[in-house]
C-alpha positions in Angstrom: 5.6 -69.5 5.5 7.0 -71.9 8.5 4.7 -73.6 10.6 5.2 -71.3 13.6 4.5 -68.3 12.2 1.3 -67.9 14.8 3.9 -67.6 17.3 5.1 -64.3 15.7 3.5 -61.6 17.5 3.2 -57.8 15.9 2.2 -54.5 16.8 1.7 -52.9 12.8 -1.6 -52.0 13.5 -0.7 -50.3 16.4 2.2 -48.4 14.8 0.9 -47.3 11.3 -2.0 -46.0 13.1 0.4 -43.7 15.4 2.2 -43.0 12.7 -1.0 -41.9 11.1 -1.2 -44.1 8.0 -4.5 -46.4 6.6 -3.5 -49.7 5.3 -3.9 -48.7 2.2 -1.1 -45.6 2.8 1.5 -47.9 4.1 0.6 -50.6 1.3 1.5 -47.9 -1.3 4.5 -46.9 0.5 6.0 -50.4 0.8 5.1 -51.4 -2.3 2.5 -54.5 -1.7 -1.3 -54.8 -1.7 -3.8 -53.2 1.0 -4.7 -57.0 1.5 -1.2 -57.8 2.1 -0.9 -55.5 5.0 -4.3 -56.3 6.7 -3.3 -59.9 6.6 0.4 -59.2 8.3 -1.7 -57.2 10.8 -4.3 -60.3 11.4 -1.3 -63.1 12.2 -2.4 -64.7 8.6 0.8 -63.4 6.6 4.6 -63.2 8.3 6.4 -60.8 5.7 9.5 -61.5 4.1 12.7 -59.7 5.4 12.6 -57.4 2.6 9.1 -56.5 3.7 9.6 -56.4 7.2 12.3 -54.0 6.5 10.4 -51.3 4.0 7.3 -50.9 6.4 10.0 -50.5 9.8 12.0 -47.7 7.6 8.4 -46.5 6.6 7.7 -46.4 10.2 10.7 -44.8 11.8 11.4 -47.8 14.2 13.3 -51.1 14.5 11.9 -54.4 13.1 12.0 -55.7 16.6 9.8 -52.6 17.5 7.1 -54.4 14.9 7.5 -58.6 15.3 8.0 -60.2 18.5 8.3 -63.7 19.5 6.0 -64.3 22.5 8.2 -65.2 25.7 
């Protein structure tokens, strides 16, 4: 993990909910633990590409739609 990853903003929380998944839903979908996904969601975890790619697929939306950098 870089040393800028708190500059990576993300709006999964926001989005699994719409898309009416628990953590533990998407988790199973994408293949990782519940923990791995809470931790993404918190800032503590920036997930690989292959990662960041399963869960926007999951989602139905781009990885931009997901991880921002602030402005």
């Amino acid at each position: 993990m870089g040393k800028n990853h708190k500059n990576l903003l993300n709006n999964l929380e926001e989005l699994r909910r719409s898309a009416g998944l628990t953590q533990k839903e998407l988790s199973e979908l994408a293949g990782v633990s519940r923990k791995s996904i809470n931790a993404v969601e918190n800032g503590v975890y920036v997930p690989s590409t292959v990662l960041a790619l399963k869960i926007s697929t999951i989602l139905k939306c781009k990885v931009e739609d997901i991880f921002l950098l602030p402005k």
